[in-house]
C-alpha positions as a Markdown table, in Angstrom:
| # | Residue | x | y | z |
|---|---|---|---|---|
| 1 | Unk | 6.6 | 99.0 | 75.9 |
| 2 | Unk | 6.4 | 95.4 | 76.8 |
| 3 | Unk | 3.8 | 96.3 | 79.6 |
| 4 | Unk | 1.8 | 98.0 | 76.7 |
| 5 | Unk | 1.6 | 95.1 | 74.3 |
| 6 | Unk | 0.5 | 92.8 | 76.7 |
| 7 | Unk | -2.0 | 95.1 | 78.1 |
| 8 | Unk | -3.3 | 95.3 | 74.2 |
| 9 | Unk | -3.8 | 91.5 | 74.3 |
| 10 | Unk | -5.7 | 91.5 | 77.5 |
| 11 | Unk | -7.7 | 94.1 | 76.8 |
| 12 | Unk | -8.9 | 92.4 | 73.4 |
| 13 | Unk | -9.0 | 89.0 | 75.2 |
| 14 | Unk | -11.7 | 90.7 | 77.3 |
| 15 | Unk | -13.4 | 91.9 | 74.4 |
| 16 | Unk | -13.1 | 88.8 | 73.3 |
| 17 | Unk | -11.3 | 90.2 | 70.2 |
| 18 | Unk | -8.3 | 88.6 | 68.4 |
| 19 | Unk | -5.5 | 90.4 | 67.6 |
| 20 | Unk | -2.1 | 90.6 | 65.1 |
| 21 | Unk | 0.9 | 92.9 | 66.3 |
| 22 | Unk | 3.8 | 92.7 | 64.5 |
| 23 | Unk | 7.2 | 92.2 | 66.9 |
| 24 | Unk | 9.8 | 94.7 | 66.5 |
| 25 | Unk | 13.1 | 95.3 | 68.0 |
| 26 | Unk | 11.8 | 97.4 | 71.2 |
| 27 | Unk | 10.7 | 93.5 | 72.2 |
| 28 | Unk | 14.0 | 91.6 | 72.0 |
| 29 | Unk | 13.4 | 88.7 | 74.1 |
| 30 | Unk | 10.0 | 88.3 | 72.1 |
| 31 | Unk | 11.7 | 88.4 | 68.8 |
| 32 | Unk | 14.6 | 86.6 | 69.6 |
| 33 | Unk | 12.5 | 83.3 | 70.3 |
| 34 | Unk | 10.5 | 84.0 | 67.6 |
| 35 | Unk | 13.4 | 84.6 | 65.4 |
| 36 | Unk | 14.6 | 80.8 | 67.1 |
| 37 | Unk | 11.6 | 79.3 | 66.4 |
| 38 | Unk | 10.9 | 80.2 | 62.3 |
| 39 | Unk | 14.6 | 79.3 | 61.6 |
| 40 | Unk | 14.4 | 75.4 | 63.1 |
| 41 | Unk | 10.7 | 75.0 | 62.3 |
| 42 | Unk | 8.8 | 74.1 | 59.6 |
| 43 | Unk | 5.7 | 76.1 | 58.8 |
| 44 | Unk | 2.2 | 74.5 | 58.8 |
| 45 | Unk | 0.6 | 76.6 | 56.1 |
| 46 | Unk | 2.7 | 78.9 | 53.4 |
| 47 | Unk | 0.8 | 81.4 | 51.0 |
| 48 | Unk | 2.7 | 82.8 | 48.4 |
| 49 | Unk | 1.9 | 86.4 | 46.4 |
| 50 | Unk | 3.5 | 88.4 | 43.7 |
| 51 | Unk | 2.2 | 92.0 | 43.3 |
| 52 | Unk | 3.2 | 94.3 | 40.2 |
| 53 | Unk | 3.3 | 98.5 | 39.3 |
| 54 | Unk | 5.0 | 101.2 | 38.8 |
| 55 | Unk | 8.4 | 100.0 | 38.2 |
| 56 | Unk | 8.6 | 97.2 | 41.1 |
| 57 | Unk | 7.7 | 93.8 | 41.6 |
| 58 | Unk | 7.5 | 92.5 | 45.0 |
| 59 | Unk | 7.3 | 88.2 | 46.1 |
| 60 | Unk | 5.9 | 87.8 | 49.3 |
| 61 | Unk | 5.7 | 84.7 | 51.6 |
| 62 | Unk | 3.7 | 84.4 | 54.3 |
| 63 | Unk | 4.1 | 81.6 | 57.1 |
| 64 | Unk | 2.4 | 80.4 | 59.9 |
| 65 | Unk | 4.1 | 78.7 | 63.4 |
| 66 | Unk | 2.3 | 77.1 | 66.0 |
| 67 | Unk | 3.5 | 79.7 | 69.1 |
| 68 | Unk | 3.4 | 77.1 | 71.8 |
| 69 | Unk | 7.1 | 75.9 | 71.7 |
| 70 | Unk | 8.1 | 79.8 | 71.3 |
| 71 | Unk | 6.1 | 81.3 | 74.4 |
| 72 | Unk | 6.5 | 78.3 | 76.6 |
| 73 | Unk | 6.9 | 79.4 | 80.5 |
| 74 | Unk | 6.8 | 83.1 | 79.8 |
| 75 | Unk | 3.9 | 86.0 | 80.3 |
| 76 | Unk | 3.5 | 85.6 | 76.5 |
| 77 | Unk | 2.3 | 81.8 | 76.6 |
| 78 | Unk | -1.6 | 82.7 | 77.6 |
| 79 | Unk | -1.6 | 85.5 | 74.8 |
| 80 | Unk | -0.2 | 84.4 | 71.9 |
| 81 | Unk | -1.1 | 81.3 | 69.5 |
| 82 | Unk | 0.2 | 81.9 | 66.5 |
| 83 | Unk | 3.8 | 83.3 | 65.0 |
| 84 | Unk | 3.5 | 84.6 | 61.4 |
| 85 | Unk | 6.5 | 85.3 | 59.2 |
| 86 | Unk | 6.2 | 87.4 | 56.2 |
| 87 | Unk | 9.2 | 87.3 | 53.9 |
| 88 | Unk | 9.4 | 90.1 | 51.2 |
| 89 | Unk | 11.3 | 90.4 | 48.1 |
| 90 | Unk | 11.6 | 93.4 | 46.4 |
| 91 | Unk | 12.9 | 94.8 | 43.1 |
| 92 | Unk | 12.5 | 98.1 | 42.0 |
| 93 | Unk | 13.3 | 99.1 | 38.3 |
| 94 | Unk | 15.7 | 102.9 | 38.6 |
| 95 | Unk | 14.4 | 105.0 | 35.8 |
| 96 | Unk | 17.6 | 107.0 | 35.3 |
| 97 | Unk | 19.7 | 103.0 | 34.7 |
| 98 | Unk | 17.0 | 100.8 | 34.1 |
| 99 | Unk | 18.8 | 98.0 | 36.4 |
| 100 | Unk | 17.0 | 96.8 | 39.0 |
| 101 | Unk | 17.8 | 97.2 | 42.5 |
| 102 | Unk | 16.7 | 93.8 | 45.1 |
| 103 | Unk | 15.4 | 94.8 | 48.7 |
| 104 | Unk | 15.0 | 91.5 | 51.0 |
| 105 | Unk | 12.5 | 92.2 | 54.1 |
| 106 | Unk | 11.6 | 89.9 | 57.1 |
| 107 | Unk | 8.7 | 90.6 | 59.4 |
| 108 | Unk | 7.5 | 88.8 | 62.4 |
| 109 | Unk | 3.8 | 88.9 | 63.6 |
| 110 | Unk | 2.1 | 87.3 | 66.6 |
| 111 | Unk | -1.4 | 86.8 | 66.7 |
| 112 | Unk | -4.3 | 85.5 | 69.8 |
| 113 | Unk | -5.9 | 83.4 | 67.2 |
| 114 | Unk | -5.5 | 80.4 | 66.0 |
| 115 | Unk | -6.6 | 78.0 | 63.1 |
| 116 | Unk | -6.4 | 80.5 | 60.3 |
| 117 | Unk | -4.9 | 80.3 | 57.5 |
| 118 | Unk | -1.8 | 81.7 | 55.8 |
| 119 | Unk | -3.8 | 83.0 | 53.1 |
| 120 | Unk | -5.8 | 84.8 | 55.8 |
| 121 | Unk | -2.8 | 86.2 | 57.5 |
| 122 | Unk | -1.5 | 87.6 | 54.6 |
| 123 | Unk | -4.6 | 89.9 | 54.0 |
| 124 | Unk | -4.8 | 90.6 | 57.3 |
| 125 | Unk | -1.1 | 92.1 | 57.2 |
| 126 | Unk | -1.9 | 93.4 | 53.6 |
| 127 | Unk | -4.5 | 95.3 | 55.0 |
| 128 | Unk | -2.7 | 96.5 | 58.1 |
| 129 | Unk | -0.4 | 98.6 | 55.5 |
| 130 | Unk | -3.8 | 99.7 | 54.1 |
| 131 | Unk | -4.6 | 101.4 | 57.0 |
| 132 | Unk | -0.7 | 102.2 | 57.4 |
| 133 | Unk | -0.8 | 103.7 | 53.9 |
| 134 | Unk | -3.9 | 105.7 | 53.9 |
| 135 | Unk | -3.8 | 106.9 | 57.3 |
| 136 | Unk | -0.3 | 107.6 | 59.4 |
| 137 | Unk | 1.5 | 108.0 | 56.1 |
| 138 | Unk | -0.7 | 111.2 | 55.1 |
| 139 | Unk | -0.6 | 112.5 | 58.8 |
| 140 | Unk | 3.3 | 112.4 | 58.8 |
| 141 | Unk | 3.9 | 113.8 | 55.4 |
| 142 | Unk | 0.7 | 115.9 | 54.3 |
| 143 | Unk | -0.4 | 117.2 | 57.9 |
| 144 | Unk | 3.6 | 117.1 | 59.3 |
| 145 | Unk | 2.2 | 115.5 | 62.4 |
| 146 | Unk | 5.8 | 114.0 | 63.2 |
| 147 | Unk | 7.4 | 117.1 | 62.9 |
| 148 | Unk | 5.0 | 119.1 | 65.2 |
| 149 | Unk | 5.9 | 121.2 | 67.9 |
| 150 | Unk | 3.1 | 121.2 | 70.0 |
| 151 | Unk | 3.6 | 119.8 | 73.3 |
| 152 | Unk | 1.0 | 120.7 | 75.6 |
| 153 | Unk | -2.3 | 118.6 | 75.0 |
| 154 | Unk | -0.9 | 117.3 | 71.4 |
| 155 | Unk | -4.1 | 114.6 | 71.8 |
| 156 | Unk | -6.2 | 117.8 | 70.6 |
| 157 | Unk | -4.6 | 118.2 | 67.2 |
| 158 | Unk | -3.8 | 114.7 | 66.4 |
| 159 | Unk | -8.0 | 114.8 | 66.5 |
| 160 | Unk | -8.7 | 117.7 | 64.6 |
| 161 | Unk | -6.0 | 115.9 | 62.0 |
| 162 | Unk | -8.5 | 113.3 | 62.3 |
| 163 | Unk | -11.4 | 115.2 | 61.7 |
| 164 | Unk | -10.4 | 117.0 | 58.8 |
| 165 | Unk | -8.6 | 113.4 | 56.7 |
| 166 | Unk | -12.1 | 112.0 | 58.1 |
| 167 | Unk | -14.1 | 114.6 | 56.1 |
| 168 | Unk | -11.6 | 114.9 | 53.2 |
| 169 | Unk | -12.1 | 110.5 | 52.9 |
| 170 | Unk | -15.9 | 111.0 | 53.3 |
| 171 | Unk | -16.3 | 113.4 | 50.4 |
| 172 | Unk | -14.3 | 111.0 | 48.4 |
| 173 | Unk | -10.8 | 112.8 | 47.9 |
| 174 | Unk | -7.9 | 111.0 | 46.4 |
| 175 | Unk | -5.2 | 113.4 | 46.6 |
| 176 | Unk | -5.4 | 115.0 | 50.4 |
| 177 | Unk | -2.4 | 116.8 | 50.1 |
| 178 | Unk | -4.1 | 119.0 | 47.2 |
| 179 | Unk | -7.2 | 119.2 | 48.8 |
| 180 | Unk | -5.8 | 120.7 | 51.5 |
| 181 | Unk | -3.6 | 123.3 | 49.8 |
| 182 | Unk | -6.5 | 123.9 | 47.7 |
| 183 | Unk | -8.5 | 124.7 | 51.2 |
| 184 | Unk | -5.8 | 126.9 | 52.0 |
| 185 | Unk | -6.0 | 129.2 | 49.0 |
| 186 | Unk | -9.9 | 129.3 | 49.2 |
| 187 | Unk | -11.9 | 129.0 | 52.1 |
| 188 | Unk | -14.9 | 128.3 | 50.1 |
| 189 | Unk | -13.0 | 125.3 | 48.9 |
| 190 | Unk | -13.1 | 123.6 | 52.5 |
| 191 | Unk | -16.6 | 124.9 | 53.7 |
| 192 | Unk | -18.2 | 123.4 | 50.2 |
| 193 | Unk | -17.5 | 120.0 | 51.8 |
| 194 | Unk | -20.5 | 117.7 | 52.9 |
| 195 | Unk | -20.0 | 116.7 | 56.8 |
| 196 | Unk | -19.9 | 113.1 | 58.2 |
């Protein structure tokens, strides 16, 4: 996996793209530093957000690290310039008590670039869970991609998953999990569709 990551950064080095991954346990060396680093240091930029609905409230704190002292003398040091720490805080209101329940969450990023921002990080992670949201979160539950048992050529359906959230999005459907039981039923539902 580590061989991946760093192959990511290269590739959008060449491309001369930045890029923001966030560090999870499958890189423990990576984190661990990281970790280090965000608990001695002070952050050069903080952003702070509150968002509200539907019976939760959730603080978040975003912080930016300079990435030098973290990556110093390992593969990472060329790659990464910037450590970003987003610190959630959660509380969600049960409707069968009415007490609410607190959920604390801690997130590391990295990023290539550098000079941003906190306020820019934290709509660039916002809008990673966006794309988290709208996209792998309807293949896994609506289209059961995760519990699929295809195992030869499984790159075939994951596009033709594609295709069809792609055409459900471009004829502006909210709710893909009915439209797609809807198609089910009716045929006619699914061919009245305009195409990309």
């Amino acid at each position: 996996m580590l061989c991946t990551v760093k192959k990511t950064f290269e590739a959008a080095e060449a491309a001369k793209c930045h890029l923001l991954a966030q560090v999870k346990e499958n890189q423990p060396a990576l984190l661990t530093a990281i970790r280090a680093l965000t608990a001695t240091l002070d952050p050069t930029d903080t952003d702070h957000s509150r968002g509200r609905g539907r019976s939760r409230q959730e603080d978040r704190t975003v912080e930016m690290f300079p990435a030098a002292q973290a990556v110093a003398d390992t593969e990472w040091e060329p790659h990464i310039k910037t450590i970003i720490r987003v610190t959630r805080r959660t509380l969600i209101k049960s409707a069968k008590t009415g007490l609410w329940k607190e959920r604390h969450e801690v997130a590391h990023y990295v990023s290539s670039a550098a000079g941003r921002s906190a306020k820019f990080w934290a709509s660039a992670v916002r809008g990673h869970w966006a794309i988290e949201n709208r996209n792998h979160y309807v293949r896994d539950v609506t289209q059961a991609e995760d519990q699929s048992r295809i195992r030869q050529n499984p790159g075939i359906m994951a596009r033709a998953r594609s295709f069809a959230l792609n055409i459900l999005r471009a004829n502006s459907v909210k709710n893909v999990a009915n439209a797609t039981w809807r198609g089910a039923i009716n045929l006619d539902t699914s061919l009245a569709y305009n195409a990309i």
